[in-house]
C-alpha positions in Angstrom: 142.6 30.5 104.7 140.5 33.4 103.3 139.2 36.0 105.5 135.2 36.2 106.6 134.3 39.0 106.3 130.4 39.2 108.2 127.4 41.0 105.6 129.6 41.7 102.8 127.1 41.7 100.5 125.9 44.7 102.4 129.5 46.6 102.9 129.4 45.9 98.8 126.2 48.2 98.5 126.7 50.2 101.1 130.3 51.3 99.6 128.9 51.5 96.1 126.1 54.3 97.4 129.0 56.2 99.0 131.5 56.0 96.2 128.0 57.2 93.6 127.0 60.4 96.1 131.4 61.0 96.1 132.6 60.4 92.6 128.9 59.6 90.4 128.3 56.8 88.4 131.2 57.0 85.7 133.7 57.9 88.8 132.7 54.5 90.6 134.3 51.4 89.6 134.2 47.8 90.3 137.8 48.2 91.2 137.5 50.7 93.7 134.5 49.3 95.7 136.6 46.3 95.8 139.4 48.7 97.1 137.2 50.2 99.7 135.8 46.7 101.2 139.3 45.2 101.4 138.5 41.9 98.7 139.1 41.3 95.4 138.0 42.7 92.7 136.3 39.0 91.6 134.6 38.7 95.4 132.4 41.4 94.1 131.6 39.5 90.9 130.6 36.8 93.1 128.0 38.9 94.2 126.5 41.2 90.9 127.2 40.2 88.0 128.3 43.9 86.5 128.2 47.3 87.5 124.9 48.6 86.5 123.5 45.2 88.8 125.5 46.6 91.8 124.3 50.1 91.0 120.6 48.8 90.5 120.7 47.0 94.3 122.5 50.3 95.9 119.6 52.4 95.1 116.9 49.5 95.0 115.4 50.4 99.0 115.1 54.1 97.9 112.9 53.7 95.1 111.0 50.9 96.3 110.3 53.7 98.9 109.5 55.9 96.4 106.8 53.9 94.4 104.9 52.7 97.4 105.1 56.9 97.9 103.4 57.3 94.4 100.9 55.1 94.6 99.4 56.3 98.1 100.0 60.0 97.0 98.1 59.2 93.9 95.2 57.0 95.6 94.7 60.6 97.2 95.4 63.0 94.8 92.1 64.8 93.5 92.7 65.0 90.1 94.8 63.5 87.2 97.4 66.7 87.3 97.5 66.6 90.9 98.8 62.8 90.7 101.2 63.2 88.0 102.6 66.1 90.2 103.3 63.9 93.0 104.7 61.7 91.0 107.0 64.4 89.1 108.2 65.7 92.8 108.5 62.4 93.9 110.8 61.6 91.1 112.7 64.5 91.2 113.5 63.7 95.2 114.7 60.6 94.2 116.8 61.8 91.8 118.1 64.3 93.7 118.9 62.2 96.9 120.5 60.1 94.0 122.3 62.5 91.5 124.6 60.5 89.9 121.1 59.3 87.9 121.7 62.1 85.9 124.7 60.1 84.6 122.7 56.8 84.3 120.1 58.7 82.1 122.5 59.9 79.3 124.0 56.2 79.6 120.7 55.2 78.4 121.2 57.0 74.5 124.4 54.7 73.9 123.1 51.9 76.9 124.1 48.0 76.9 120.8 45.9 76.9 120.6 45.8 80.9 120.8 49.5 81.3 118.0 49.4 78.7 116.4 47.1 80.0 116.4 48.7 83.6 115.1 52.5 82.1 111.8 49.8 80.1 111.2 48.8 83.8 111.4 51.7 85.4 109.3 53.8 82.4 106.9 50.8 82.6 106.6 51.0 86.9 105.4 54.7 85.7 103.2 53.6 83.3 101.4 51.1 85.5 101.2 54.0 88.2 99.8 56.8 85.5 97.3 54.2 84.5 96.1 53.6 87.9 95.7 57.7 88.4 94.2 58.0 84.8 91.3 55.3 85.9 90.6 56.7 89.3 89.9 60.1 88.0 87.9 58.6 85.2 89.9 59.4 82.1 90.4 55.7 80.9 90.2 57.3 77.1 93.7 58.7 77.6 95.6 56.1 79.2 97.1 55.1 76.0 99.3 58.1 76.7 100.8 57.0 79.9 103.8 55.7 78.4 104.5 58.7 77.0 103.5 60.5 80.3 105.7 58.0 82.2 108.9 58.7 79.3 108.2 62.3 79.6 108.5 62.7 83.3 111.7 60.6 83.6 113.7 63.0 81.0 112.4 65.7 82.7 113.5 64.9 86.1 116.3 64.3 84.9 117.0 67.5 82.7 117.9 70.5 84.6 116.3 72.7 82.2 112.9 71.1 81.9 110.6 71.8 84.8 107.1 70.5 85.6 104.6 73.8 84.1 101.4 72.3 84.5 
């Protein structure tokens, strides 16, 4: 009879976002979050689908935190710098509370589609925010630069030798 094992879709993430802060994204395996929980490797499957899906839901509370940040620090921000600052720092918390992103990021140059896929979403989450500031503070002529705002502040974060100057 197999074992019960209460909320293991929960151990699954909560194991993954140890084994990421320990041993970063390359350094945490499938196999060894299996390891850790006590199943098999293919239990896991029966929950994500791959890696980067498991990796995606450890650190999916976090940045939801993190956007509803952005948007209220940019609904009060007093300017259009101002708001892309908070969004920069706000970014660069998450980033560092996460640091195995760093990883992630250069996975993106040589990325499978869902990796891809997930940086589009996250540049486009950016975007929508930036266009939001951009409108508030009157400067709706220049919000067909968001994108490259939103593209721009996610490299940066995540490139130690690139601060935010403005």
């Amino acid at each position: 009879m197999p074992k019960i094992i209460d909320n293991l879709k929960d151990k699954i993430i909560t194991v993954t976002q140890k084994q990421l802060k320990s041993s970063g994204y390359t350094g945490t395996t499938i196999r060894s979050i299996a390891e850790e929980c006590g199943i098999a490797v293919g239990t896991v499957y029966n929950y994500f689908p791959d890696k980067d899906t498991l990796v995606s839901m450890s650190m999916m509370g976090d940045w939801l935190t993190t956007l509803a940040s952005m948007k209220h620090q940019c609904g009060e921000s007093e300017n259009v710098v101002q708001g892309m600052r908070y969004i920069y720092d706000l970014l660069e918390q998450f980033v560092k509370e996460h640091p195995w992103m760093s990883e992630y990021r250069a996975t993106v140059e040589t990325a499978t589609s869902d990796v891809f896929m997930r940086h589009k979403m996250m540049r486009g989450i950016l975007d929508d925010i930036l266009m939001e500031l951009f409108e508030k503070h009157g400067k709706e002529e220049d919000v067909h630069l968001c994108p490259l705002f939103a593209e721009m502040i996610i490299v940066s974060v995540c490139s130690s030798d690139i601060e935010f100057a403005l």
